[in-house]
N, C-alpha and C positions, 0 to 999 in steps of 0.2 A: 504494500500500500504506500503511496504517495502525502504527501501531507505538504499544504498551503498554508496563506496567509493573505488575509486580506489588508492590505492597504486602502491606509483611510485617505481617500481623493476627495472629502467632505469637511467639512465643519471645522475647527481649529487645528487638526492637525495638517490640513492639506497647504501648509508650508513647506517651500520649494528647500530649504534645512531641512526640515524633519524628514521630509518624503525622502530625501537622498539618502540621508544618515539612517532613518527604519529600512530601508531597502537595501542597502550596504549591511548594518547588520544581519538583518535575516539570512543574505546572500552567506556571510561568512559563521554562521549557523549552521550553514547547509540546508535549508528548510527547500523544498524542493519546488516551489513555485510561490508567487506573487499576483497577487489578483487585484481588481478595481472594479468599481460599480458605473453604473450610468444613469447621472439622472442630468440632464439640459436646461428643465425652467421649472424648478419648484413653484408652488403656490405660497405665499406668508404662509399661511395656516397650517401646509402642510411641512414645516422647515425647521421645524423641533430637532434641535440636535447639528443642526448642518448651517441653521440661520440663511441655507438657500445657498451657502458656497458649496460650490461640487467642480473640481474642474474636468475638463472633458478628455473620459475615459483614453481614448486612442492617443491624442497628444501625451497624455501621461505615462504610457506606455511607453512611449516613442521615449520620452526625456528617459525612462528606465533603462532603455535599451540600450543607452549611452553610458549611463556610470553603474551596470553591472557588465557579468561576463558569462556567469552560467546558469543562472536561476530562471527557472521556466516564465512568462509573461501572459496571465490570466485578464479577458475582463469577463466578469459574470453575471450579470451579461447582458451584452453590449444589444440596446433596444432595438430591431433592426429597421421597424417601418421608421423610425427618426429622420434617416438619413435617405439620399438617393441613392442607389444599386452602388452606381460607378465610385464615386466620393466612397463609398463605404470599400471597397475591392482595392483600389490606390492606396488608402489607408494600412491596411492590411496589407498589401502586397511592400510595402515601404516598412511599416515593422518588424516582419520575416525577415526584410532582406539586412539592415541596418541590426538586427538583434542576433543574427546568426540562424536564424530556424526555430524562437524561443516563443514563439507565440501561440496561445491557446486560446481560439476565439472559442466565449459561450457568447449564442447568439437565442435570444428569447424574442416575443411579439411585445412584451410590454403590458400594461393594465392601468397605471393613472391617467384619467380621462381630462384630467384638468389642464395635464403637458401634453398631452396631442392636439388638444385646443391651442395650446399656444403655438405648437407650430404648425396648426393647420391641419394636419391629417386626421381621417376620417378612421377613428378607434373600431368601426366595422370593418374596415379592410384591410386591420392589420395583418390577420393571417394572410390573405393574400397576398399582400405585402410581401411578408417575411419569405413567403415561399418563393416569390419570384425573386427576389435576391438573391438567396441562396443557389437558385439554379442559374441564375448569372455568377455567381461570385465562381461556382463549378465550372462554368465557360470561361472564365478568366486564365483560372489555374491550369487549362486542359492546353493552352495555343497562343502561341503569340496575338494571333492575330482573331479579332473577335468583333463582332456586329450586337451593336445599340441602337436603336432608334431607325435602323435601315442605312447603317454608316458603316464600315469596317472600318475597326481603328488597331494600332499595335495596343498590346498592354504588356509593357516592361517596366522596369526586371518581373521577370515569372519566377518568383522562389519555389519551391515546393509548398502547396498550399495548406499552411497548418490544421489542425484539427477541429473539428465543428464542433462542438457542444452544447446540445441543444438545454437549453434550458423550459423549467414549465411542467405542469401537471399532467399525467394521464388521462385520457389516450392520448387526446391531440399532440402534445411535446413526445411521445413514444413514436407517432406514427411519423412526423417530421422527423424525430433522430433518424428512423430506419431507412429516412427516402433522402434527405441530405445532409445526415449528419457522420458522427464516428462515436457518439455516446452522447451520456442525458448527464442536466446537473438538475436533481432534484435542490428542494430545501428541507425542512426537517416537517413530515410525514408520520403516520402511524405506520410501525415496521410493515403489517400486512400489505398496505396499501403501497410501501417502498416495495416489499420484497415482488408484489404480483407487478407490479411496473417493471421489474430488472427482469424476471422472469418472462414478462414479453417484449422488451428490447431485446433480449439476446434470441430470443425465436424468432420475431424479424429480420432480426441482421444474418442471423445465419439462414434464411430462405431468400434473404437478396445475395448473397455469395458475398458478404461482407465479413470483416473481422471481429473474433468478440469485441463487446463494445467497451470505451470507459464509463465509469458511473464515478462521477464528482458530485459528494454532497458537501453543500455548503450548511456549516451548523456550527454553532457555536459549543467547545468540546468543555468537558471539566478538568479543570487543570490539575486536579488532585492525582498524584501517579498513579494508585490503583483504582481509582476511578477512569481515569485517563487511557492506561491500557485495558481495562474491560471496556469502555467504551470502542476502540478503537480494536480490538476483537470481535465484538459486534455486528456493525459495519462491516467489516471482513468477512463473517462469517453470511452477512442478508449479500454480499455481491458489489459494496461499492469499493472501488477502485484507487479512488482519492478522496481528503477529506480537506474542506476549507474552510480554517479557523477565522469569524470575523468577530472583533471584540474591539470596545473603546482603551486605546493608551494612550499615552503621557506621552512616553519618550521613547529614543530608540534604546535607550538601555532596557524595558520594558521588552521593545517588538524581542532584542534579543534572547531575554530570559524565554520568552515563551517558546521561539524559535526551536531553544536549546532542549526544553520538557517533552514539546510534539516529538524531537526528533527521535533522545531517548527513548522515550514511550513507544516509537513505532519500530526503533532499533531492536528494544526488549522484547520486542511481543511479536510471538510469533503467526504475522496476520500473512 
């Protein structure tokens, strides 16, 4: 099992100090990846915690990709009707290429109605949405040379296109992983309802001739050790793959102590 950490791209700590310095330590932790969230235009009312700063997941990523070297580069995930296909594929194809191959798109539809009002897009077509991006972003990664709009254009650099993960509830985020993704990130679920959703992602994927899939839960872990590794046995044992710690700290000497626990714990236990 894999174990993360989410970086806070929100609220006071999404200072361009702290951001470096949590993510340099984590890195030298060893903690096996770095995640961010995406929100672009909170509501007042709804900005508890964050006071409405959030800065925008892919740029963030991007400045990561610069002052680390081998830590994996997560957003979870990244809203996909927000943006246009193309903008959203350059984005990502520019991460990959500048981060070495470290990028791990989770890509969701989204649910706050109050930010798709503000930039306009219609919250019923988001599924739609998502899906037609994804099958462009798949066109992107497949050829140099690709058609938009009734235009063929190049899209370079072509890295290897990193991993999809779909994020969202069963079915619909199950049946989207099987048809454009490589795994699901749940959130924290009643084990039954996690375990029969992993249990039809991997029947999926293996009737599309796909790979088993990853299963990244994002949940907040107990950091007490034998809580910690029975939790993280757990997990292991219903089928997910990775787990992504998101928690409010201080400082980076914080991000590191915890860094150093998940790792331990995942080290010890044999998941």
């Amino acid at each position: 099992m894999r174990v993360g950490l989410y970086l806070r791209n929100m609220g006071p700590q999404s200072t361009r100090p702290l951001i470096a310095d949590a993510a340099r330590a984590a890195e030298e932790a060893g903690i096996d990846d770095l995640w961010v969230a995406d929100h672009l235009a909170l509501a007042p009312e709804d900005s508890q915690g964050s006071d409405g700063r959030y800065l925008e997941p892919l740029a963030t990523l991007a400045f990561l990709a610069g002052i680390t070297e081998r830590v994996g580069l997560g957003v979870g995930v990244l809203i996909v009707p927000y943006r246009p296909a193309l903008l959203i594929a350059k984005w990502i194809a520019t991460i990959q290429e500048l981060s070495g191959g470290r990028l791990i798109l989770g890509a969701g539809v989204g649910w706050m109605e109050k930010e798709f009002r503000v930039l306009g897009v219609d919250p019923k077509r988001r599924g739609a949405i998502t899906d037609a991006t994804l099958e462009f972003l798949h066109a992107c990664f497949a050829a140099d040379e690709v058609e938009a709009n009734g235009q063929r254009f190049l899209f370079r650099p072509r890295p290897k296109r990193p991993p999809i993960i779909v994020g969202g509830a069963p079915p619909h985020a199950i049946r989207r992983a099987v048809r454009f993704g490589d795994g699901w990130m749940p959130t924290a679920m009643h084990a039954e309802v996690l375990e029969a959703g992993i249990a039809s992602l991997r029947e999926g994927m293996a009737a599309a001739g796909k790979p088993s899939p990853e299963v990244v839960m994002l949940q907040a872990l107990p950091l007490e050790d034998e809580a910690l590794a029975a939790r993280l046995r757990e997990l292991a044992a219903q089928g997910v793959t990775r787990v992504v710690h998101p928690w409010r700290y201080e400082d980076a000497e914080e991000v590191a102590r915890v860094a150093a626990r998940l790792i331990a714990a995942r080290d010890a236990t044999p998941v």
